[in-house]
C-alpha positions as YAML, in Angstrom:
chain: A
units: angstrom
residues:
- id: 1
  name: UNK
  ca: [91.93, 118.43, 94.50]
- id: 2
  name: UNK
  ca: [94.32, 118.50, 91.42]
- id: 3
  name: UNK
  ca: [92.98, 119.25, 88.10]
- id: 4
  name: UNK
  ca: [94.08, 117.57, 85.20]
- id: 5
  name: UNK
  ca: [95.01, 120.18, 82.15]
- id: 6
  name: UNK
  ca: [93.83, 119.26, 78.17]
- id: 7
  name: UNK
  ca: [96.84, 116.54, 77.78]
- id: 8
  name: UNK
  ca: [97.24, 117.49, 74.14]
- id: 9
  name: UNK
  ca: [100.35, 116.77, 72.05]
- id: 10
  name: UNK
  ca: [102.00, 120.12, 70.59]
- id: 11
  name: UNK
  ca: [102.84, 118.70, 67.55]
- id: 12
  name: UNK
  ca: [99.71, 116.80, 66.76]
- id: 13
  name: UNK
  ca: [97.15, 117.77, 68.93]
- id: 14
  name: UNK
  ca: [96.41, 114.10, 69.75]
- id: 15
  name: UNK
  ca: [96.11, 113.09, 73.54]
- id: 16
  name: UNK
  ca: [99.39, 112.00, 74.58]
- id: 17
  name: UNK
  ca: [99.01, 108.69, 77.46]
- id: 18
  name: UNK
  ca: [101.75, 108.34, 80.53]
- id: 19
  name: UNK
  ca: [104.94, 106.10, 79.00]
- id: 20
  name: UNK
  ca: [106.07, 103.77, 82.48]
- id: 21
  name: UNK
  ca: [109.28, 103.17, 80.14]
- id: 22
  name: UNK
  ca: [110.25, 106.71, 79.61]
- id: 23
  name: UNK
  ca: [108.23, 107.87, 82.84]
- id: 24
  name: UNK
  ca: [107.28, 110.97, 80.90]
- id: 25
  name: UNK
  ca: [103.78, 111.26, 78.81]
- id: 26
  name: UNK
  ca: [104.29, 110.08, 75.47]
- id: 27
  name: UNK
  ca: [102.33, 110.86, 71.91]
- id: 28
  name: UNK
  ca: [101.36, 107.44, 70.89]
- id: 29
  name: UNK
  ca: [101.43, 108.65, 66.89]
- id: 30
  name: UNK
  ca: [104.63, 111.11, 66.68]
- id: 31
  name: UNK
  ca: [106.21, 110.16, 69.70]
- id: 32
  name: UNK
  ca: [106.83, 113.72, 71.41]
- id: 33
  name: UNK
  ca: [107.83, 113.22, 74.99]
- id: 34
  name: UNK
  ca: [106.99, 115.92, 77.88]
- id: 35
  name: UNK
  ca: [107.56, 115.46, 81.59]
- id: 36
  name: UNK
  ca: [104.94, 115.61, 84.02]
- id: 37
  name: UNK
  ca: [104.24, 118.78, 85.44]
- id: 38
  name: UNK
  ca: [103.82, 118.80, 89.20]
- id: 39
  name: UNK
  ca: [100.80, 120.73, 90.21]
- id: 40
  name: UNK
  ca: [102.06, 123.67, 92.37]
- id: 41
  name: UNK
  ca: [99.17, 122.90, 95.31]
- id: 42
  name: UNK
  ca: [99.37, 119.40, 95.65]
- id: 43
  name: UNK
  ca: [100.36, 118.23, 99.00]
- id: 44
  name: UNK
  ca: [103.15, 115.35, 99.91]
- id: 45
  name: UNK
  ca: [102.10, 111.99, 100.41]
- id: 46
  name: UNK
  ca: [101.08, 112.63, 104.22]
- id: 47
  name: UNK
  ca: [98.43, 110.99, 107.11]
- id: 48
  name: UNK
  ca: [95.22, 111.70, 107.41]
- id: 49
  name: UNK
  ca: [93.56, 111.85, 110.88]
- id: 50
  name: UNK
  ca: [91.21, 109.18, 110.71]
- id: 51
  name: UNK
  ca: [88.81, 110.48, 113.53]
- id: 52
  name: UNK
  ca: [88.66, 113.76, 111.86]
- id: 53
  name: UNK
  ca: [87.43, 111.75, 108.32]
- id: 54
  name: UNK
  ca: [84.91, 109.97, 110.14]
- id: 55
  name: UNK
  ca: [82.89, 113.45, 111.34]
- id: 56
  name: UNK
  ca: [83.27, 114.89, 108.03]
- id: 57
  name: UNK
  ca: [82.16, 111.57, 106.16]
- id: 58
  name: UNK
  ca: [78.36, 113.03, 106.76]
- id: 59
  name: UNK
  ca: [79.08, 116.11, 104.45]
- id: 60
  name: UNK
  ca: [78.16, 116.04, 101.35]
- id: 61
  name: UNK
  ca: [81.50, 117.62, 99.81]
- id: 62
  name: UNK
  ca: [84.08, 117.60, 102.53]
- id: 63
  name: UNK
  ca: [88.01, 118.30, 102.73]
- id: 64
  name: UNK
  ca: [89.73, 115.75, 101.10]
- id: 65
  name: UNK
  ca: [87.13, 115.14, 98.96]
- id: 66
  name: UNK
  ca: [86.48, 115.60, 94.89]
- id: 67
  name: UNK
  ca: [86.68, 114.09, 92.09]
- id: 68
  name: UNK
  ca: [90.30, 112.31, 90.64]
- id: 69
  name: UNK
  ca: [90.10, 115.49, 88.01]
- id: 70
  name: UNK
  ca: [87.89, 117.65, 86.67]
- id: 71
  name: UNK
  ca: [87.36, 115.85, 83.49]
- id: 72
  name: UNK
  ca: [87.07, 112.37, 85.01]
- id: 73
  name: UNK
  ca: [84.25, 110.58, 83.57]
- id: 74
  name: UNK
  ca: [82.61, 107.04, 85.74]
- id: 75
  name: UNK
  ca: [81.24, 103.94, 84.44]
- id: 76
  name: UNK
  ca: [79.71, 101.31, 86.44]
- id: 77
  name: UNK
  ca: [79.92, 98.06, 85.01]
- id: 78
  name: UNK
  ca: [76.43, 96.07, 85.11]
- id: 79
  name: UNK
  ca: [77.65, 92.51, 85.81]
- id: 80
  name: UNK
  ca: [80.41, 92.56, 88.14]
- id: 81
  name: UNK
  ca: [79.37, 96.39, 89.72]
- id: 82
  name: UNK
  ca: [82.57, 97.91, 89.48]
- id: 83
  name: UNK
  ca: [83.05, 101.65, 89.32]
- id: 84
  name: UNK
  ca: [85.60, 102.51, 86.35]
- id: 85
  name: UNK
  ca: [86.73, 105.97, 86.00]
- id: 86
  name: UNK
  ca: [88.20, 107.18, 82.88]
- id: 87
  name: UNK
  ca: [90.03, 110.00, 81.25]
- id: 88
  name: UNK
  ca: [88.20, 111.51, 77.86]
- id: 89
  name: UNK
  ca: [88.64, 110.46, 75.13]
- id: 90
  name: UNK
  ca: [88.78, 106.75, 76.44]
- id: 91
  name: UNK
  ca: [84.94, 106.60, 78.07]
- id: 92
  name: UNK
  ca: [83.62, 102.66, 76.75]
- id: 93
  name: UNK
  ca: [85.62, 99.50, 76.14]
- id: 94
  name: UNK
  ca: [85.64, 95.99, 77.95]
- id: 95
  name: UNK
  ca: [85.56, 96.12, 82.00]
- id: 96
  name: UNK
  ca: [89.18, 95.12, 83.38]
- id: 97
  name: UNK
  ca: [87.66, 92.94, 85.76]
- id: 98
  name: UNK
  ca: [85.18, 90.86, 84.45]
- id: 99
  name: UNK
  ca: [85.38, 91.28, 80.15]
- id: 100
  name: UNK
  ca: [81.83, 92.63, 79.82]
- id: 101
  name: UNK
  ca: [81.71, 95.36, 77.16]
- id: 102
  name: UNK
  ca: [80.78, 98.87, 79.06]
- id: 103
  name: UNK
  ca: [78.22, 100.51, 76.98]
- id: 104
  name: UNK
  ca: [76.07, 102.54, 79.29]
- id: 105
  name: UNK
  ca: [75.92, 106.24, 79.57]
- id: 106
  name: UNK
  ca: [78.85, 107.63, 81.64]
- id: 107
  name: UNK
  ca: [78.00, 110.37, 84.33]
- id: 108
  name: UNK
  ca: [79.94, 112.74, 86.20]
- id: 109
  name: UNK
  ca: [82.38, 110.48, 89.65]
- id: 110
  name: UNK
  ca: [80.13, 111.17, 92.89]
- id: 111
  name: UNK
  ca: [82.33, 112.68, 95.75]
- id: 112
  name: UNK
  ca: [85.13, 110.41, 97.00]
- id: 113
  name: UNK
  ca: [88.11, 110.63, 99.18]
- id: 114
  name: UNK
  ca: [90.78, 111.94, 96.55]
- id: 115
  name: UNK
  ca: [93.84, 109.96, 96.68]
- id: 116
  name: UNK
  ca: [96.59, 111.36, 98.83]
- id: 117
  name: UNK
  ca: [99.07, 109.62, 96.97]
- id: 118
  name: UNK
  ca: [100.24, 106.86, 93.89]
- id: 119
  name: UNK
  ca: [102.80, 104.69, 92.47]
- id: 120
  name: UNK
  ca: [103.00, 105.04, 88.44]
- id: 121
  name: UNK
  ca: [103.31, 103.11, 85.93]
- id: 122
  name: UNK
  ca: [106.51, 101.32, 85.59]
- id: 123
  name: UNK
  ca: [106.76, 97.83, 83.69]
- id: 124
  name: UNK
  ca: [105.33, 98.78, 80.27]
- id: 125
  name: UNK
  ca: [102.64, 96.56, 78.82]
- id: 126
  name: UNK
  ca: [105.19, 94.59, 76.79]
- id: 127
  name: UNK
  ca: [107.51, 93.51, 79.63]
- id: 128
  name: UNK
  ca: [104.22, 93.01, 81.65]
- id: 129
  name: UNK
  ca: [103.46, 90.09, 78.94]
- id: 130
  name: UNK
  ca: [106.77, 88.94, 78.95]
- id: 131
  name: UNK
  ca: [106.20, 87.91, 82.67]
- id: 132
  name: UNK
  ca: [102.84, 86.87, 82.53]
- id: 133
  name: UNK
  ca: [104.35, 84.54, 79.39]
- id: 134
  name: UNK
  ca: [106.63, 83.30, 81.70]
- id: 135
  name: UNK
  ca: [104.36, 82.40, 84.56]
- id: 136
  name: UNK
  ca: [101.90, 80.83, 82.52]
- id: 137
  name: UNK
  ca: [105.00, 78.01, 80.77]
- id: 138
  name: UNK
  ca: [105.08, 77.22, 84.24]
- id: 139
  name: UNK
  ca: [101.46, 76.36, 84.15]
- id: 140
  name: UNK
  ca: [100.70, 72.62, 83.54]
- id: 141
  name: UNK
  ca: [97.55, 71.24, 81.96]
- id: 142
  name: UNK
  ca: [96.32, 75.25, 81.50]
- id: 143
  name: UNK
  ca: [93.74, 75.19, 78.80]
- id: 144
  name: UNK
  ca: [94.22, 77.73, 75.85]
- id: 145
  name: UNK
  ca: [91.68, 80.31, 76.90]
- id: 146
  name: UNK
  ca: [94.00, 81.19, 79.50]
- id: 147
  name: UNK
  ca: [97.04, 81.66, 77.22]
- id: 148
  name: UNK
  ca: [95.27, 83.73, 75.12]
- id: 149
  name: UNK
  ca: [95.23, 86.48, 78.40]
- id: 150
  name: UNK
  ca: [98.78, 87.28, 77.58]
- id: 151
  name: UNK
  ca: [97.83, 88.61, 74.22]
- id: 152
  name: UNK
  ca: [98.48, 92.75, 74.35]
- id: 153
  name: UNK
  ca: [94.68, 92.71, 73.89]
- id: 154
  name: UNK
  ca: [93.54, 91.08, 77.26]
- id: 155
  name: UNK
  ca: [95.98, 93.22, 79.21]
- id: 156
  name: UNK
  ca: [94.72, 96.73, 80.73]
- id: 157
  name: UNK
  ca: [96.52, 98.97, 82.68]
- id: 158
  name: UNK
  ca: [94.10, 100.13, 85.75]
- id: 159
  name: UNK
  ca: [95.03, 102.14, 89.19]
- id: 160
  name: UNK
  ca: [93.62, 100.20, 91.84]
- id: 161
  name: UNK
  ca: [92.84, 101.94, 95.57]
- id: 162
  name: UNK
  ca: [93.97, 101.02, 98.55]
- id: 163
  name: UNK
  ca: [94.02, 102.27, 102.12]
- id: 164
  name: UNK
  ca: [97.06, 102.22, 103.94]
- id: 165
  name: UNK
  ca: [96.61, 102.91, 108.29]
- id: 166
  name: UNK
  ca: [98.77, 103.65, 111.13]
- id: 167
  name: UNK
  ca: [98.31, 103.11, 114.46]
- id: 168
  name: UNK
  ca: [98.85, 102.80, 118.28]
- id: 169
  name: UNK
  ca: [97.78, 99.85, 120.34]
- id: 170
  name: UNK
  ca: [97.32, 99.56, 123.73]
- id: 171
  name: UNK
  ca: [96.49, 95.62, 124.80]
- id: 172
  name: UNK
  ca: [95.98, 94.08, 128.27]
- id: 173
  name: UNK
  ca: [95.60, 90.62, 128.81]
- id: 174
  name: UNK
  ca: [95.68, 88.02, 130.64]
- id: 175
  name: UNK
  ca: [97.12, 84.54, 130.00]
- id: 176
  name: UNK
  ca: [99.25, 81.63, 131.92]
- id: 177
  name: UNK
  ca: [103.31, 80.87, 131.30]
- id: 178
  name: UNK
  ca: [104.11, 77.05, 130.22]
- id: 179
  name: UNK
  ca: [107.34, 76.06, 131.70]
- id: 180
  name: UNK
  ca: [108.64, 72.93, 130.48]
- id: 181
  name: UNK
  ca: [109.87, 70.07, 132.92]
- id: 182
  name: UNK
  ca: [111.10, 66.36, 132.12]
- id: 183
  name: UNK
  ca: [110.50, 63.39, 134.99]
- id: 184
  name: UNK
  ca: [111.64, 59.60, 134.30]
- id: 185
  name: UNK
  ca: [108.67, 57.24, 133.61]
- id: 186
  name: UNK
  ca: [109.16, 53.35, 133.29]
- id: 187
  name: UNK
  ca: [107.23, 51.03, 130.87]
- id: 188
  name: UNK
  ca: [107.05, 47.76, 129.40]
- id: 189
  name: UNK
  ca: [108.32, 46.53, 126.23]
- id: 190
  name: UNK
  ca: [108.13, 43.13, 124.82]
- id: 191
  name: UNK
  ca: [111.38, 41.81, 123.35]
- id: 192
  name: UNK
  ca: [111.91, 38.71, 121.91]
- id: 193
  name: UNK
  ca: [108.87, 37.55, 123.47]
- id: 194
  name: UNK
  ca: [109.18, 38.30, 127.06]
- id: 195
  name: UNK
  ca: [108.23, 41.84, 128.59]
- id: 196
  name: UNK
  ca: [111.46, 44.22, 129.50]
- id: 197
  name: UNK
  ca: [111.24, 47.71, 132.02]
- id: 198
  name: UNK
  ca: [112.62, 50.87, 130.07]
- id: 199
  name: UNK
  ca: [113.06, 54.05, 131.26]
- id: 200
  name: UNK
  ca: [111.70, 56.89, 129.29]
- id: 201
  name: UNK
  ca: [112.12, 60.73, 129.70]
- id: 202
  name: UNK
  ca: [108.53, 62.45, 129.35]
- id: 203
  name: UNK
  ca: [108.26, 66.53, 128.61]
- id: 204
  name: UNK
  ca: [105.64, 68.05, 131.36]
- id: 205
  name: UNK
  ca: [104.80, 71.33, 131.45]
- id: 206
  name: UNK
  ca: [103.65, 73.50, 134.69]
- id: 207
  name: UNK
  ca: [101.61, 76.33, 134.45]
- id: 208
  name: UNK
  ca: [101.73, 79.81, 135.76]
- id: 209
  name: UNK
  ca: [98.80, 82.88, 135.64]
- id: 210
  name: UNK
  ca: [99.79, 85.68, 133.89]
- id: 211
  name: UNK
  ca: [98.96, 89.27, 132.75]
- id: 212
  name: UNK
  ca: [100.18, 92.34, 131.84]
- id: 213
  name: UNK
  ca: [99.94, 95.30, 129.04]
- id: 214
  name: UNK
  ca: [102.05, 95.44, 125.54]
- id: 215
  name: UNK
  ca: [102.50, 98.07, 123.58]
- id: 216
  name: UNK
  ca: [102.48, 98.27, 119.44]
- id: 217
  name: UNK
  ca: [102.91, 100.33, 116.40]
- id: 218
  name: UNK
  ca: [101.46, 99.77, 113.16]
- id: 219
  name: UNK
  ca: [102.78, 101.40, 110.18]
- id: 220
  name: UNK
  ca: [101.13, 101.09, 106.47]
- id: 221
  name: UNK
  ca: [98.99, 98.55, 106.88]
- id: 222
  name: UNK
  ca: [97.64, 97.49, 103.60]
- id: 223
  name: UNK
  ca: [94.49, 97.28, 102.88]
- id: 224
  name: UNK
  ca: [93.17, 96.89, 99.45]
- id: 225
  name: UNK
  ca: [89.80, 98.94, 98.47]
- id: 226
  name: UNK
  ca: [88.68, 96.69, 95.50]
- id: 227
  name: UNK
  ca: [85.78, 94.17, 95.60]
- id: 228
  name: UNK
  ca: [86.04, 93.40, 92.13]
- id: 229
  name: UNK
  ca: [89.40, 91.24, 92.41]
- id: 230
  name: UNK
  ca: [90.23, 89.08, 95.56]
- id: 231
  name: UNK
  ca: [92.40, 90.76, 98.19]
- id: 232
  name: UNK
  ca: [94.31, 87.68, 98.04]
- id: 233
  name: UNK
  ca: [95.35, 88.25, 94.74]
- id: 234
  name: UNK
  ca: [96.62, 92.05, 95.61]
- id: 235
  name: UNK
  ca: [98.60, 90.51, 98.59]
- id: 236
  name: UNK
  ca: [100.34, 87.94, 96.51]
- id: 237
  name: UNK
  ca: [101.72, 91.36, 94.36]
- id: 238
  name: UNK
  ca: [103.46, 93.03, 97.42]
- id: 239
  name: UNK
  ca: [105.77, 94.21, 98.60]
- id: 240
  name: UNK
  ca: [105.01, 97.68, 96.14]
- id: 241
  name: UNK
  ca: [107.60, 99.61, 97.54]
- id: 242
  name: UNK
  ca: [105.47, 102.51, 99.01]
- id: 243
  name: UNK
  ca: [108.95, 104.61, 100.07]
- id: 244
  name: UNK
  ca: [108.23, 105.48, 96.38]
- id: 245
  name: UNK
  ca: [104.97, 107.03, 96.31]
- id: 246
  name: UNK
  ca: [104.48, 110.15, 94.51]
- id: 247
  name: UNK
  ca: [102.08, 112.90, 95.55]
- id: 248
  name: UNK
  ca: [98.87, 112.23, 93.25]
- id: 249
  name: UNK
  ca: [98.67, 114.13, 90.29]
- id: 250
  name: UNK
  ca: [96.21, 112.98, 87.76]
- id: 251
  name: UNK
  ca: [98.62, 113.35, 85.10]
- id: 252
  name: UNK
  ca: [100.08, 109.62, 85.75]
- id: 253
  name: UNK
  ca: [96.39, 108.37, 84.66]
- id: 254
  name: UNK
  ca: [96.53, 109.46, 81.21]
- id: 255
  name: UNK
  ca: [96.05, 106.23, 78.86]
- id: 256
  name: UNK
  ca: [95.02, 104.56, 81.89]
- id: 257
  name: UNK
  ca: [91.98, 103.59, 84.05]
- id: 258
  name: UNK
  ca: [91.42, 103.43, 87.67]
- id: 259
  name: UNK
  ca: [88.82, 102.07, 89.77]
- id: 260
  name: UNK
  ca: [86.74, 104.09, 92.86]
- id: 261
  name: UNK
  ca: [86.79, 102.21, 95.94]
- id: 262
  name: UNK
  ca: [84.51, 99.70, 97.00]
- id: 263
  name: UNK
  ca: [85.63, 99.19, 100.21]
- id: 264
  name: UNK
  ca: [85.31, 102.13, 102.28]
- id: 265
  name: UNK
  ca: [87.12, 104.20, 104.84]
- id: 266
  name: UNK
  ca: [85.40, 102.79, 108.28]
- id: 267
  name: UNK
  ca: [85.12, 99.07, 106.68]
- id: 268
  name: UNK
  ca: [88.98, 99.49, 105.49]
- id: 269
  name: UNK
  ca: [89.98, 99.76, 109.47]
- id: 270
  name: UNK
  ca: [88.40, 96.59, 110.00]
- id: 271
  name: UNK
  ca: [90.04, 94.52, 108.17]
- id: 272
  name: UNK
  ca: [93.24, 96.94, 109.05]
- id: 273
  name: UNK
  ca: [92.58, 95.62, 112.68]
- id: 274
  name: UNK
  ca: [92.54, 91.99, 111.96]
- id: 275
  name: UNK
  ca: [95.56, 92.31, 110.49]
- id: 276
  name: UNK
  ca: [97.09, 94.02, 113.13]
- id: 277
  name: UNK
  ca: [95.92, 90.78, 115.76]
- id: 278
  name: UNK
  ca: [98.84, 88.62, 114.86]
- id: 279
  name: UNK
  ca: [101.33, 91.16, 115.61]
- id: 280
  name: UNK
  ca: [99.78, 91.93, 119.30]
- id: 281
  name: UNK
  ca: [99.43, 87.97, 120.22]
- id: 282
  name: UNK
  ca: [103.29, 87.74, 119.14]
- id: 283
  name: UNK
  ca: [103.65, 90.65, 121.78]
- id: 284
  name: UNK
  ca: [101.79, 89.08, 124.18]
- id: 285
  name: UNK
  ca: [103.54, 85.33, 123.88]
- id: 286
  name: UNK
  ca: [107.01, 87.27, 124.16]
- id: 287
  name: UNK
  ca: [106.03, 89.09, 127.41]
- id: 288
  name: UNK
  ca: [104.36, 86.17, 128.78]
- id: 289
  name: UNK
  ca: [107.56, 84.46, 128.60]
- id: 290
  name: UNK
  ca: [108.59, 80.78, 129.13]
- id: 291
  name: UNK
  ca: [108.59, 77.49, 127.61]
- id: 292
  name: UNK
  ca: [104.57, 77.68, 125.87]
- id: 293
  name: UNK
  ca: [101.98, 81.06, 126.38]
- id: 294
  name: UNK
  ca: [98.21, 80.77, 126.55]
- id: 295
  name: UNK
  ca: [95.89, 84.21, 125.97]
- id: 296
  name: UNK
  ca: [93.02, 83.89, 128.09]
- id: 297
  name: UNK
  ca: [91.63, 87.12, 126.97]
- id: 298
  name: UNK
  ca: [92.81, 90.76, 125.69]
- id: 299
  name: UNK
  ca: [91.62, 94.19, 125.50]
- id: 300
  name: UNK
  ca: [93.14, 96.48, 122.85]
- id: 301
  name: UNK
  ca: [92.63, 100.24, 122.82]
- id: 302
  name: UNK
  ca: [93.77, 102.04, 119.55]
- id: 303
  name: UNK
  ca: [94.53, 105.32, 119.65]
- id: 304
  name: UNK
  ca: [96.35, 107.93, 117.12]
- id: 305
  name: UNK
  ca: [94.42, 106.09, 113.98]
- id: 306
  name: UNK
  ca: [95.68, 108.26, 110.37]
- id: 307
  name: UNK
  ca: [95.47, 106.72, 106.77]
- id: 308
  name: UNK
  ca: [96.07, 107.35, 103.67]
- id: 309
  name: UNK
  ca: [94.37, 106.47, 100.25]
- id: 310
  name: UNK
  ca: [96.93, 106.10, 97.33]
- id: 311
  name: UNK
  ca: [95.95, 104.38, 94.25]
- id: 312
  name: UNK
  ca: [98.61, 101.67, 92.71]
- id: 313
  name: UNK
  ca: [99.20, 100.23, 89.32]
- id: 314
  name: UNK
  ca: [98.29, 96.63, 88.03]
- id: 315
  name: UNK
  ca: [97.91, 95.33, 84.62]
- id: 316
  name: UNK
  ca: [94.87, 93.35, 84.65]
- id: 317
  name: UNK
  ca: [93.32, 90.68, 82.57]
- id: 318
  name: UNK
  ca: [90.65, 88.59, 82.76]
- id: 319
  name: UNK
  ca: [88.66, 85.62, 80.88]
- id: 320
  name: UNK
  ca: [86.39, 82.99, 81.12]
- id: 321
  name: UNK
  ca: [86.50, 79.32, 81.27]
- id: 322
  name: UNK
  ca: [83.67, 76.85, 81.75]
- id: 323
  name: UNK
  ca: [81.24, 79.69, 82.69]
- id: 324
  name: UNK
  ca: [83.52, 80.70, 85.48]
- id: 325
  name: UNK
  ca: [85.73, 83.98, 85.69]
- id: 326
  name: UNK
  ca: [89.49, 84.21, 86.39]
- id: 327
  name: UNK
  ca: [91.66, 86.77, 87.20]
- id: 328
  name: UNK
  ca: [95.00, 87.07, 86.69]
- id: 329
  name: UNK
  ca: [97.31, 90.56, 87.80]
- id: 330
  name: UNK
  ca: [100.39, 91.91, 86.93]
- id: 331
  name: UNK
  ca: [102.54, 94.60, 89.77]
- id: 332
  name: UNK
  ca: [102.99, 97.54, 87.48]
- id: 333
  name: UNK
  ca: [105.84, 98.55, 89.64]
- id: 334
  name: UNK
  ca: [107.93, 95.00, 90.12]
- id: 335
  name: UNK
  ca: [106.63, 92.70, 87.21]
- id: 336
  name: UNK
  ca: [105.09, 90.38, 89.62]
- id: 337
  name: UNK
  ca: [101.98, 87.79, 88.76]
- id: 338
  name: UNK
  ca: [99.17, 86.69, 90.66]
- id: 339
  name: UNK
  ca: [96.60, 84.33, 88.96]
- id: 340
  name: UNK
  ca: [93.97, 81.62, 89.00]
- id: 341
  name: UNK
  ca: [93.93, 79.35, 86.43]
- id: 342
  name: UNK
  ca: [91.86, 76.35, 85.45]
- id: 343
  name: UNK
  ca: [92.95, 72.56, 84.92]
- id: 344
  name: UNK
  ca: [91.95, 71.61, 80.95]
- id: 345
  name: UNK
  ca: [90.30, 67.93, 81.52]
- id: 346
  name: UNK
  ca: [91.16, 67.16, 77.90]
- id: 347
  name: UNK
  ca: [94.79, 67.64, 78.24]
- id: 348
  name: UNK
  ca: [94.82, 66.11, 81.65]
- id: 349
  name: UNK
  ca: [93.25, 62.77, 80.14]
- id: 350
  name: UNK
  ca: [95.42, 63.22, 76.67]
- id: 351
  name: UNK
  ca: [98.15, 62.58, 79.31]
- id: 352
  name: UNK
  ca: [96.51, 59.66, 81.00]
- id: 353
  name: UNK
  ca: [96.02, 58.11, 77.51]
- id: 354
  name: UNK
  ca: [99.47, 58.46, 76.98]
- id: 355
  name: UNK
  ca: [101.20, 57.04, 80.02]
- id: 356
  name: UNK
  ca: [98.58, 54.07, 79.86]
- id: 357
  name: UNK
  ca: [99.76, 53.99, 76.14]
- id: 358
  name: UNK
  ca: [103.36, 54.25, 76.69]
- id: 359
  name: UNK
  ca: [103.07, 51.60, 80.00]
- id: 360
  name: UNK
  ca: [101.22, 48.80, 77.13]
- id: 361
  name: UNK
  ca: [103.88, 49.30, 74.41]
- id: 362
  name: UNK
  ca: [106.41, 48.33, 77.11]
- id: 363
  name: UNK
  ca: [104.55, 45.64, 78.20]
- id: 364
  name: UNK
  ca: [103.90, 44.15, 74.47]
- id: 365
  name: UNK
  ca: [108.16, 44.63, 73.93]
- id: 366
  name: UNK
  ca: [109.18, 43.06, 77.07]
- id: 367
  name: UNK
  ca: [106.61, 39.68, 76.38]
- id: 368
  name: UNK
  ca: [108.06, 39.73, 72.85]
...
């Protein structure tokens, strides 16, 4: 587990916060600038054996597990459940994910499984406006509430987890081979009145058994570990570019927040394994062969199962409209945005008025 050292300025004294611009951590008052020191026993960005996780999942404290430093603090937020950790001094404010003000009592992270890995910061929170500016111009009929998200105050910069798995599959099956065939068939069509033989040519296709075995390798599949935000709206950010991870240090959360996982390790390989389904049938239709491919049934065996659990940056805001939340997420690493957003019924029907408007005017000039 890395520890994070008292980030203090040494000019000021104040805490100094990680700066994506000048990837260095930053005094937000006199502007000193220091690099990020790399902690001599942190480990690369490597696998984990899966299998080996699961046995040591009953321990209470096992390897690979901790805290994300030793001064983390965790909040859980009462309405929406999520678990918030955050560097001192910055312990209260509004939850990232659903605007309720955190006020309860922080306490001490329970045990998790330490991230092997992270992307930092790297669109600062002004650029990270800019394109959520742009994407919401783009945004017909979007009532104001969900303009007002792009101001600097609605944004927050949070470290999200994420599991990432490889893997080896194994997959029998069995199936059946269309192979396509064309025969001439006659029929009747009417023309001018009085009934005419065509000739037609008609696709048939014959069918074959078939089985066999494929083979496939999975590498980082993505899986995100939040609840709190829809893993639709995570997919929509990719690709992150994880060739860029960098071995976790808790440095890069300074000024930040980041959120424990909701989703755990065993319930992470689930959904890993439904995304890996896709991939296999493709493997299957190409060996089958020929014209069409049916997949009676298959069998996969999965062997050689390692993850890793990396944390990666989003700016984050959030608001409500008509008693309803939305979300909307900004990749801290490409400037990408992912959102939901509301139709305003006023400014849909101000429109109506005015084409229905606009449509009588023409029709009082052009009787006149």
């Amino acid at each position: 587990m890395s520890s994070l050292k008292p980030l203090k300025c040494p000019g000021c004294a104040a805490s100094l916060e990680y700066d994506p611009q000048a990837a260095k951590l930053k005094c937000p008052y006199c502007g000193n600038l220091l690099a990020v020191e790399q902690d001599a026993e942190s480990e690369p960005v490597v696998e984990v054996d899966y299998e080996e996780a699961r046995r040591r999942a009953t321990d209470k404290v096992s390897a690979g597990s901790g805290q994300l430093s030793d001064n983390a603090l965790q909040v859980e937020c009462a309405t929406c459940g999520a678990a918030v950790v955050f560097e001192p001094p910055d312990v209260a404010g509004q939850c990232p994910f659903c605007t309720t003000r955190i006020v309860v009592q922080p306490h001490t992270p329970d045990p998790l499984i330490t991230p092997q890995g992270l992307l930092p910061f790297a669109v600062p929170k002004q650029n990270a406006i800019q394109s959520l500016r742009s994407w919401l111009s783009s945004r017909w009929f979007a009532p104001n509430d969900l303009k007002r998200v792009a101001n600097p105050d609605r944004l927050e910069g949070i470290y999200l987890p994420f599991w990432t798995y490889d893997a080896q599959t194994h997959t029998t099956y069995t199936g059946a081979r269309g192979e396509h065939y064309w025969v001439q068939e006659t029929y009747t069509e009417m023309v001018n009145g009085r009934p005419q033989q065509r000739v037609r040519n008609v696709r048939k296709t014959r069918w074959y058994p078939a089985s066999g075995a494929v083979d496939d390798s999975f590498d980082d599949i993505l899986v995100p570990a939040s609840k709190a935000i829809a893993a639709q709206r995570l997919d929509d950010l990719e690709p992150w570019g994880l060739d860029k991870l960098e071995p976790y240090n808790p440095s890069y959360l300074a000024g930040f927040k980041a959120q424990r996982y909701q989703v755990g390790l065993e319930a992470g390989f689930a959904i890993a394994r439904q995304r890996m389904e896709p991939a296999i049938r493709s493997s299957i239709r190409a060996d089958i062969g020929g014209d069409e491919q049916q997949i009676h049934s298959m069998n996969v065996a999965i062997s050689d199962i390692t993850f890793k659990h990396l944390l990666l940056p989003v700016w984050l805001g959030a608001y409500k409209f008509n008693q309803k939340l939305y979300q909307i997420a900004v990749n801290a690493r490409t400037g990408e945005v992912s959102g939901e957003r509301p139709y305003s019924a006023a400014k849909i029907a101000a429109l109506v008025l005015f084409v229905l408007l606009a449509f009588a005017v023409i029709a009082f000039l052009g009787r006149n």
